[in-house]
KEBATOR-428706 format. One record per residue: x, y, z of N, C-alpha, C in turn; residue in one letter. Coordinates in steps of 0.1 Angstrom, whole numbers, padded with zeros to 4 digits, always signed. Layout:
BEGIN
XYZXYZXYZa ...
***
This chain:
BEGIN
+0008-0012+0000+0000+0000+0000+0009+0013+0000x +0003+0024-0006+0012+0032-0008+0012+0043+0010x +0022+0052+0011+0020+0057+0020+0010+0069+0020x +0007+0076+0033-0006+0085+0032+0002+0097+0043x -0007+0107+0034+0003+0121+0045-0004+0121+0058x -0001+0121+0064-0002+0122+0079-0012+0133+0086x -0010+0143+0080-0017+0155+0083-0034+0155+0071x -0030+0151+0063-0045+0154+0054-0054+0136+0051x -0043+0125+0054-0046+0115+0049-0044+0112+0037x -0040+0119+0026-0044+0116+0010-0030+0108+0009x -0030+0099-0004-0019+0093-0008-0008+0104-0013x +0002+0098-0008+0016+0107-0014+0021+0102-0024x +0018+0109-0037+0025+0103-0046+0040+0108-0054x +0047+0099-0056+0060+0101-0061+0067+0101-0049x +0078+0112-0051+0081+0111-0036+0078+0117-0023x +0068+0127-0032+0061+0134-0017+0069+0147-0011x +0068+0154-0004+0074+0164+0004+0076+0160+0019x +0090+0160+0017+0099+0158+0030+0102+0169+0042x +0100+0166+0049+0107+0176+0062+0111+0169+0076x +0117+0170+0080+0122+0166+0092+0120+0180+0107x +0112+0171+0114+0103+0178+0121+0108+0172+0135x +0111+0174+0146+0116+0169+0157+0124+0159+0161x +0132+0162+0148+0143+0151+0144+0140+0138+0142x +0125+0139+0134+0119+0131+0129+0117+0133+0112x +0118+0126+0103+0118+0130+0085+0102+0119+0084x +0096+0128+0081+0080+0135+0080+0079+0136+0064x +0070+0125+0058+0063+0124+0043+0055+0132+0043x +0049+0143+0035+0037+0145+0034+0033+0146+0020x +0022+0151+0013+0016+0150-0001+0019+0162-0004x +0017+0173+0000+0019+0185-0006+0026+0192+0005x +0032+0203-0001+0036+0217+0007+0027+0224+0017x +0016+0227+0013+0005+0229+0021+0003+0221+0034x +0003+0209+0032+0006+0203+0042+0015+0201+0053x +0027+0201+0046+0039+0207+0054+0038+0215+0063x +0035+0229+0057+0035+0240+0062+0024+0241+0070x +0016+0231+0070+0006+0234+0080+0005+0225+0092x +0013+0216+0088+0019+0209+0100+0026+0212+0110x +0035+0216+0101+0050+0226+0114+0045+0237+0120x +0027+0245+0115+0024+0251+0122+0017+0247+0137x +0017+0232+0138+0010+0225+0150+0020+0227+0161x +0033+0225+0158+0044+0227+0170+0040+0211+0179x +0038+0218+0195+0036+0205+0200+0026+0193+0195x +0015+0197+0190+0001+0196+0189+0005+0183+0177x +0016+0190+0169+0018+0182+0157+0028+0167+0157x +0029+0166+0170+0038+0158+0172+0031+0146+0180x +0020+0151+0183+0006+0141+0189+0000+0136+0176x -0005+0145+0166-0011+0143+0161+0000+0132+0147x +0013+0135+0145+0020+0129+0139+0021+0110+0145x +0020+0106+0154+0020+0096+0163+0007+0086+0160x -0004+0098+0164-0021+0091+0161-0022+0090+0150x -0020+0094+0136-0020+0093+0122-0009+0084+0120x +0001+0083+0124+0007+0067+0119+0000+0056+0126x -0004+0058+0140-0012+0047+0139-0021+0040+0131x -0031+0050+0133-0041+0049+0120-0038+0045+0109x -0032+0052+0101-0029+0047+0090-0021+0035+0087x -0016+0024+0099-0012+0016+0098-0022+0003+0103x -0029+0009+0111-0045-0001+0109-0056-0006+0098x -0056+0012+0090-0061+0009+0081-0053+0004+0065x -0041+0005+0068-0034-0009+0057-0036-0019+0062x -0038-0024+0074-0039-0036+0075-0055-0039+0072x -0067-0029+0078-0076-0037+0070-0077-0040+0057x -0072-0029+0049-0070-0030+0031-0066-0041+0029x -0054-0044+0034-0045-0057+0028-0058-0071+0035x -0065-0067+0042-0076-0085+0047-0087-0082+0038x -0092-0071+0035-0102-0071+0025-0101-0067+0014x -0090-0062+0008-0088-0062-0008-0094-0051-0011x -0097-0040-0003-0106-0029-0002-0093-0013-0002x -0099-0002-0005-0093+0010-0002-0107+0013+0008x -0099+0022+0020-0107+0023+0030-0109+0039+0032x -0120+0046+0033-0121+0057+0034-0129+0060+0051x -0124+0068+0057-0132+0069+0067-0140+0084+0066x -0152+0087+0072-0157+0097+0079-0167+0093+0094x -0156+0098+0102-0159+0096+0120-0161+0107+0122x -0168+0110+0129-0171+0122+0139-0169+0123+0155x -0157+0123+0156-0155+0119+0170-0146+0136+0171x -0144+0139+0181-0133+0156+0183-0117+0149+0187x -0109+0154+0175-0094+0151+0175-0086+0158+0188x -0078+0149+0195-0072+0153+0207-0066+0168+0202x -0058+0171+0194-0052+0182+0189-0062+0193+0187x -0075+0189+0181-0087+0203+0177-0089+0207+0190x -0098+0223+0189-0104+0228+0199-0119+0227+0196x -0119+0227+0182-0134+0227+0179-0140+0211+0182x -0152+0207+0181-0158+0196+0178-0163+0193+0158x -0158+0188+0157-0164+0186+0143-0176+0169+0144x -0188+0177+0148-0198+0168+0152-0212+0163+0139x -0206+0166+0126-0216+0167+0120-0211+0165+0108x -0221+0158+0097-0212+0160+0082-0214+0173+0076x -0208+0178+0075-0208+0192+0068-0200+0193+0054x -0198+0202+0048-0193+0209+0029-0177+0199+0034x -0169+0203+0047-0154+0198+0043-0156+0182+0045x -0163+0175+0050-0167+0161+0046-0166+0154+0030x -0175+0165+0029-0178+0160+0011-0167+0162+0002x -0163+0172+0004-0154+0174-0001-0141+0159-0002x -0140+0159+0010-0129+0150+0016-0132+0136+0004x -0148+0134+0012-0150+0119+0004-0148+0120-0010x -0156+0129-0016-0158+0129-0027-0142+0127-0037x -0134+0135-0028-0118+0134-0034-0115+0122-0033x -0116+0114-0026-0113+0100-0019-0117+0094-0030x -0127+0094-0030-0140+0089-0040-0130+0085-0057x -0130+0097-0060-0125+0100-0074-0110+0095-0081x -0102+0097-0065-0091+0089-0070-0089+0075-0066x -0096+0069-0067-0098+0053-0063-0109+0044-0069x -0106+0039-0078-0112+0034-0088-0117+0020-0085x -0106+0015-0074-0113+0000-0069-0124-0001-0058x -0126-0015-0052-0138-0009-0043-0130-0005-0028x -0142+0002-0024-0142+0011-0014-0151+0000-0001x -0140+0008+0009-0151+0007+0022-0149+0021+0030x -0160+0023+0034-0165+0036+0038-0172+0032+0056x -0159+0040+0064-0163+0032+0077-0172+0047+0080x -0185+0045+0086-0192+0060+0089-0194+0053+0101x -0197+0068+0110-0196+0070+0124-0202+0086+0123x -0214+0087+0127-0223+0102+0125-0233+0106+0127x -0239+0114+0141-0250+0118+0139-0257+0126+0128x -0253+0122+0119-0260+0131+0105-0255+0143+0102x -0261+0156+0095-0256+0170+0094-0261+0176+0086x -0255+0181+0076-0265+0191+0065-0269+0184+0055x -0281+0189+0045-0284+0181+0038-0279+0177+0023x -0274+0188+0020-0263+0193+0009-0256+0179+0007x -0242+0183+0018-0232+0174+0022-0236+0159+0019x -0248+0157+0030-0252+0145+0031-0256+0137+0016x -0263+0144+0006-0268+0141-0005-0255+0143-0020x -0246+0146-0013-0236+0148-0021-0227+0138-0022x -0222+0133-0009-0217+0119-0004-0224+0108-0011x -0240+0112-0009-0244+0097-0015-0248+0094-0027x -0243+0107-0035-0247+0104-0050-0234+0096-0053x -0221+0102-0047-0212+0099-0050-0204+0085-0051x -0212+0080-0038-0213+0066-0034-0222+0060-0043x -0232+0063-0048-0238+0050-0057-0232+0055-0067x -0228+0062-0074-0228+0064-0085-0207+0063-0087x -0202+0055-0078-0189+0049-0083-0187+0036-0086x -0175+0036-0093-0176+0030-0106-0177+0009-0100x -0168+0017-0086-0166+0001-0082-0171-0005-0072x -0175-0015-0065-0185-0013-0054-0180-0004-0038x -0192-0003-0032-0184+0005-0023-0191+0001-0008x -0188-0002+0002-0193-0009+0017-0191+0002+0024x -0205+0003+0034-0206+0007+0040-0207+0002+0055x -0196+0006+0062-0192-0003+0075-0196+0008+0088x -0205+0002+0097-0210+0010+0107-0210-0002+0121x -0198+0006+0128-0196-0003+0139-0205+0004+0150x -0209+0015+0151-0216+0019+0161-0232+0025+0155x -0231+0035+0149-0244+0044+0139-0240+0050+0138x -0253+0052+0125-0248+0063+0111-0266+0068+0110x -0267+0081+0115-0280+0085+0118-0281+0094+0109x -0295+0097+0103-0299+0104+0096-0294+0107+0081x -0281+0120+0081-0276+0119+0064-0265+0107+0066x -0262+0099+0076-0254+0091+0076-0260+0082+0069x -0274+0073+0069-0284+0064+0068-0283+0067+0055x -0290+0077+0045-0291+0082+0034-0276+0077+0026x -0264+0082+0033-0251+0075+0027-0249+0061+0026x -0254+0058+0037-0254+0040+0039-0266+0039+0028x -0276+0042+0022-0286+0036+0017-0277+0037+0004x -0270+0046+0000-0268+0043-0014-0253+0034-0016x -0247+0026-0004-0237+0017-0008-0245+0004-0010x -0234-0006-0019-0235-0018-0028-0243-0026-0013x -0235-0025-0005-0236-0033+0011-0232-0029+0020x -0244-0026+0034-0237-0025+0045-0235-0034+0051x -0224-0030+0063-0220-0041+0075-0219-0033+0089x -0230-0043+0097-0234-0037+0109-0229-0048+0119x -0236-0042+0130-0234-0054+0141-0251-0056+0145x -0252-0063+0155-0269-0068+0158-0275-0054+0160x -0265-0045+0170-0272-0034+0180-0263-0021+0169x -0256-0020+0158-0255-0010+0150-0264-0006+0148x -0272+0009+0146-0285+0014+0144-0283+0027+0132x -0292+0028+0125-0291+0032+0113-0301+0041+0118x -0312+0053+0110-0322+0060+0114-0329+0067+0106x -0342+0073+0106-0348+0081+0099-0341+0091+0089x -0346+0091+0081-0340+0103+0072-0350+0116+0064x -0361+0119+0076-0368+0132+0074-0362+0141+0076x -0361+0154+0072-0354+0161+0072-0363+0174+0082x -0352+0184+0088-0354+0191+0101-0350+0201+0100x -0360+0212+0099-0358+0227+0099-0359+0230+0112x -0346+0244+0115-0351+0250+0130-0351+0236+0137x -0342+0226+0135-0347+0216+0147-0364+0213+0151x -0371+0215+0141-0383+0205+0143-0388+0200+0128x -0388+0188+0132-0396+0180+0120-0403+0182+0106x -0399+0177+0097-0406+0186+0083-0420+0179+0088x -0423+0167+0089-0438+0163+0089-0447+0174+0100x -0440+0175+0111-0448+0179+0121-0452+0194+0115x -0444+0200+0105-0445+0217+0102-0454+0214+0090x -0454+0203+0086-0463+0200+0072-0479+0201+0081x -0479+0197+0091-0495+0193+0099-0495+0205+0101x -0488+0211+0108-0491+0229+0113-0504+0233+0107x -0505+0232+0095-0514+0237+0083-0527+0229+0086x -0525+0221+0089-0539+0211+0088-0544+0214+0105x -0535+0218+0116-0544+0216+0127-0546+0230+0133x -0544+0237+0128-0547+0251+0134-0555+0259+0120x -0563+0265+0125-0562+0279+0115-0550+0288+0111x -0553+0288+0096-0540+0300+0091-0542+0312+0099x -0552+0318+0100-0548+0334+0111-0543+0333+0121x -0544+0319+0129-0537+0318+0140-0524+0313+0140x -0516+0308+0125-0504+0305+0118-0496+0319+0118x -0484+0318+0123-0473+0329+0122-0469+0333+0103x -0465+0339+0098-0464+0343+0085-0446+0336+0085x -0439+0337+0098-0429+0329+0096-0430+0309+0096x -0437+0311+0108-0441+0294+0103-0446+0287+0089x -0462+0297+0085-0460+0292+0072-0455+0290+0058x -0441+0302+0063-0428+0299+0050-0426+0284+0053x -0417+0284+0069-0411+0270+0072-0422+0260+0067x -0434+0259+0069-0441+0245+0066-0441+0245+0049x -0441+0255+0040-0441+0251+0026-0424+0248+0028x -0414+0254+0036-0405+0247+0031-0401+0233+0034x -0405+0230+0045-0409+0213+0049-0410+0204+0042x -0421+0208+0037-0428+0204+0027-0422+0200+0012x -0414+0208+0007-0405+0207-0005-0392+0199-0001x -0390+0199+0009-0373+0193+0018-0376+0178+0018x -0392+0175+0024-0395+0160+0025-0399+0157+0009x -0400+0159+0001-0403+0155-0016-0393+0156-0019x -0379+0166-0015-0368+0164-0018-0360+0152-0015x -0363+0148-0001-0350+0137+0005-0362+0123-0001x -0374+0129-0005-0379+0111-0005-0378+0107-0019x -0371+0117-0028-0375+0114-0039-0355+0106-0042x -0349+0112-0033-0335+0108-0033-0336+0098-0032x -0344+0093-0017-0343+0080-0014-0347+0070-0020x -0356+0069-0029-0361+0066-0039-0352+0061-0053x -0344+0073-0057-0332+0068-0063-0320+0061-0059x -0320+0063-0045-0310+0055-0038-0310+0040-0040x -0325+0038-0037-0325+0023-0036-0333+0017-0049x -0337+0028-0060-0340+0017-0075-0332+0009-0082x -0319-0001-0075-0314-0005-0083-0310-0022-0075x -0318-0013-0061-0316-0026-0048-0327-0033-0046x -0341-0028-0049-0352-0034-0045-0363-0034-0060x -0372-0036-0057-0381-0035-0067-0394-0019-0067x -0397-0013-0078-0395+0004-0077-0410+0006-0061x -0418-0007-0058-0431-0004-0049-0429-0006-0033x -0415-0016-0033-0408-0015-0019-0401-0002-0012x -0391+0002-0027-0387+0011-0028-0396+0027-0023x -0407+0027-0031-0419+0037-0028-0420+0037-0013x -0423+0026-0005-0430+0025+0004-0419+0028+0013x -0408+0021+0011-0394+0025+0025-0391+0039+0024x -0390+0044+0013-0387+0060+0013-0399+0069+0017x -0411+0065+0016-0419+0070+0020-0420+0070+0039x -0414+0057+0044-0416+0054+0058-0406+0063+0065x -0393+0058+0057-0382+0066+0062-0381+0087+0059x -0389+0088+0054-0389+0101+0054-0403+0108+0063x -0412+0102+0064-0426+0108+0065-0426+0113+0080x -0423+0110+0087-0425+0117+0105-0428+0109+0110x -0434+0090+0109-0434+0086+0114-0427+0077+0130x -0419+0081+0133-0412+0081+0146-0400+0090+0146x -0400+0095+0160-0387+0104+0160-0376+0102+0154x -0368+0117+0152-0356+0114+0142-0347+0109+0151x -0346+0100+0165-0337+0098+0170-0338+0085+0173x -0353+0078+0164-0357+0064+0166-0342+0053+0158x -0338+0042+0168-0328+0033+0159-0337+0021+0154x -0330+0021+0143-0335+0014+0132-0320-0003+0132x -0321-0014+0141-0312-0025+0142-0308-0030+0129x -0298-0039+0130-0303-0049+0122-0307-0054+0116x -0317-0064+0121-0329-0071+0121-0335-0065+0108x -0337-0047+0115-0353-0043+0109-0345-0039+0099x -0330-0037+0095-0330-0028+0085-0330-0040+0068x -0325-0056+0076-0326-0064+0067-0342-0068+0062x -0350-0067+0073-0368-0069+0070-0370-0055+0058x -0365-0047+0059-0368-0035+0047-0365-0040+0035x -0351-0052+0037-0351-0056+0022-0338-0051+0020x -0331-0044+0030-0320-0035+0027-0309-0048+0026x -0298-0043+0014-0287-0057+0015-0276-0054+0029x -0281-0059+0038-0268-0056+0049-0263-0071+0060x -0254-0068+0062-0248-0082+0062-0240-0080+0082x -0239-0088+0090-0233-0090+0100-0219-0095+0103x -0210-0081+0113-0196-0084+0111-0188-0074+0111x -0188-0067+0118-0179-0053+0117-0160-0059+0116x -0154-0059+0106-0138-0060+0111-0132-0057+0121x -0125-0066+0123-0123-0060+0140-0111-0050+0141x -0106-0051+0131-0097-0041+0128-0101-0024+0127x -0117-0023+0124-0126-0011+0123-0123-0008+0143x -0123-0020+0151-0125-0012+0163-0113-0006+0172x -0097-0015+0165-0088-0010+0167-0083+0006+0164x -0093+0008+0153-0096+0020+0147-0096+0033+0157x -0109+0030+0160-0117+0038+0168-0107+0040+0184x -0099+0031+0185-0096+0033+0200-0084+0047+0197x -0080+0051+0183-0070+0066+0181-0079+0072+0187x -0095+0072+0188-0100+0088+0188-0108+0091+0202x -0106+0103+0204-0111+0102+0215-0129+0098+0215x -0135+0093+0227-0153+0094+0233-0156+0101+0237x -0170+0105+0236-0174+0112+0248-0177+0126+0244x -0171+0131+0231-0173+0142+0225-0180+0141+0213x -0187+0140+0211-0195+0139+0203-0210+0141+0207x -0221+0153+0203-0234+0146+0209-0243+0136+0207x -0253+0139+0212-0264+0127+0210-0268+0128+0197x -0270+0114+0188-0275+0116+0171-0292+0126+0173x -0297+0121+0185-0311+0128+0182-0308+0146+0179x -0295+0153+0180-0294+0166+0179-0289+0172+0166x -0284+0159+0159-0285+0163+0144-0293+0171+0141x -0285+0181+0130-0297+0187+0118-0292+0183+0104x -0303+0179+0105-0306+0172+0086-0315+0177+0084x 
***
């Protein structure tokens, strides 16, 4: 396997850009990188340590599954101050790059209470729509635009109690269905003139993600299963913070299979717990 820069992840190709950094000689892929490394000081010398690990886990899962491995975790990096708790634009970005230069199949380990909808719909055009198969591996959950991402790979791989979840989408942090009823259970004079923008916008957001989901899965089921699960999974029928197991997600018909690599959990032990919130506080 080839090597990977340290600081961004991407493959180093050729020979890469060299620097020797606390009397340590430091690969990276670009200059940019460099330079934004040596701007970490101490910080970069943690973070140089936890990225070889990693990146020496995840050759080793490649080389047992014959797979190029892409992650998106959401967990907060010892070295950040911020939390990066959500999929957001530099996500997509990330994958979609990942995506493009790797022509063989993919596994895609997600870890995510969900995020924007953009992002989230961006990732998963991207995912069905490559060229080679691509797995989607979820050792813990992948909630809301996570779910959406997982709907458009070849195959997921869960465990019994991995949970997957609704994918209605949530303005202002409340529900498109519930802002869609607004209209039906009150009178409009007693309706806010801001509310009833949000409920027509609800309203176009849930036709939006059900029609995705819809294309997500016409290629996995047949087009009336299809109708009906995109219809379930989008419509308000249970909170967006309801888990969806195993069990139920194979009863949908969905192709997902039991078995997380165990190498996926040697993964997880780089990053820190505990920082992350609850999936029910996604916005999607």
């Amino acid at each position: 396997m080839s090597e990977k820069c340290i600081y961004c992840g991407m493959e180093i190709t050729g020979e890469g850009i060299a620097r020797e950094i606390d009397g340590d000689k430091i690969k990276f892929c670009s200059r940019h990188c460099a330079v934004m490394f040596e701007g970490l000081e101490k910080k970069g010398r943690m973070k140089a340590a936890i990225m070889a690990e990693r990146n020496a886990i995840i050759a080793d899962i490649e080389k047992e599954r014959g797979t190029r491995v892409i992650t998106m975790i959401h967990r907060r990096e010892p070295w950040e101050e911020k939390d990066e708790s959500q999929i957001n634009i530099e996500d997509t970005e990330h994958v979609l790059m990942r995506l493009r230069q790797t022509p063989e199949d993919v596994d895609l380990i997600l870890h995510t209470p969900g995020g924007l909808v953009l992002a989230s719909e961006m990732i998963a055009m991207a995912v069905k729509n490559h060229q080679a198969n691509v797995t989607v591996i979820i050792p813990f959950y992948a909630m809301s635009g996570g779910t959406l991402i997982a709907l458009a790979a070849d195959e997921i791989i869960m465990e019994k109690d991995s949970v997957l979840g609704p994918v209605d989408p949530q303005l202002g942090g409340m529900p498109a269905g519930a802002l869609i009823s607004l209209l039906e259970r009150k009178l409009m004079e007693n309706i806010s003139d801001d509310n009833i923008m949000l409920s027509e916008e609800a309203r176009k957001g849930l036709i939006r993600v059900q029609k995705m989901v819809m294309w997500l899965l016409e290629d996995k089921m047949d087009k009336g299963n299809a109708e009906k699960l995109a219809e379930f999974l989008t419509g308000g029928y249970m909170t967006h913070d309801t888990p969806i197991v195993f069990d139920v997600a194979k009863r949908f018909g969905l192709k997902v299979r039991e078995g997380v690599p165990r190498g996926v959990y040697d993964l997880f032990r780089t990053f820190e717990f505990g920082a992350c919130p609850r999936p029910q506080y996604a916005k999607y």
